[in-house]
N, C-alpha and C positions, 0 to 999 in steps of 0.2 A: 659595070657594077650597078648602075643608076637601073636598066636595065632587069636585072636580077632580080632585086628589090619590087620594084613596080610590078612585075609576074608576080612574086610572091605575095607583093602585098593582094593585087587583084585574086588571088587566087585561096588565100585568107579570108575575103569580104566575102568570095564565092560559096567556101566550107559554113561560114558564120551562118548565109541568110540559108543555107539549106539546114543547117542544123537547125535553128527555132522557126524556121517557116514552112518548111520544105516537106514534102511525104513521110512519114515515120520521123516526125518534129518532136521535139521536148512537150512542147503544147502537145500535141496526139497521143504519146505515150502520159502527159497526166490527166487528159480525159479519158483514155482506157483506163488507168488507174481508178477512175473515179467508177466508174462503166462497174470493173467489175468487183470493189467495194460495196456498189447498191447490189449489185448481183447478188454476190453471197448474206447480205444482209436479209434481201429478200428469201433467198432459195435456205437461211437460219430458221425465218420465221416459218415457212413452208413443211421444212423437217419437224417444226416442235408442232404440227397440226396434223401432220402422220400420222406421229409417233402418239399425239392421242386418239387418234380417230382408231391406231392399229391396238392399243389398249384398248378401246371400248369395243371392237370385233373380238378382242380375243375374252373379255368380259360377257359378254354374247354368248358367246361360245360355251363358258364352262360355266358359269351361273344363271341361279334363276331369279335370282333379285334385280340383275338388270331388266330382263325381259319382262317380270312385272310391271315394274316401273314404265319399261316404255309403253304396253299394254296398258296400261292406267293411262297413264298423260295424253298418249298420243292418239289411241282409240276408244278410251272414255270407257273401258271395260271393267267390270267390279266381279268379287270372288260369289259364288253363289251364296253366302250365308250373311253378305255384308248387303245394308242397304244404301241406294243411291240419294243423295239431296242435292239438289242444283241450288244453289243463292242466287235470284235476279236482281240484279241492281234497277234502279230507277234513278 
């Protein structure tokens, strides 16, 4: 019987240190957990920069008030009846 015990217990301490240390551990399964919490947090933030980037292409597309705009801003172009004035700072 003493026997018995003593296998079981060793074999108890054996299950124990593989559960919380051992490959596919408690610990490893909550830093995956954490892994892929950032994951989706990140690939959240990445979807809502799509979904506007895919709004402003499709903005693009069907009007012409965007295209103005960026035509204005980003290549300094004006309508031919408007005149241009730079402000220089000093």
């Amino acid at each position: 019987m003493k026997i018995l015990v003593t296998v079981l217990s060793i074999l108890f301490v054996v299950l124990q240190i593989k559960l919380w240390a051992g490959s596919g551990s408690v610990r490893d399964i909550w830093r995956l957990n954490e892994t892929v919490a950032a994951q989706q947090r990140e690939n959240g933030a990445l979807q809502e920069r799509n979904n506007a980037l895919q709004a402003e292409v499709q903005d693009l597309k069907t009007g012409y008030a965007a295209v103005e705009e960026r035509a204005r801003t980003e290549l300094g172009m004006i309508k031919s009846d408007e005149t241009f004035y730079q402000v220089v700072q000093k």
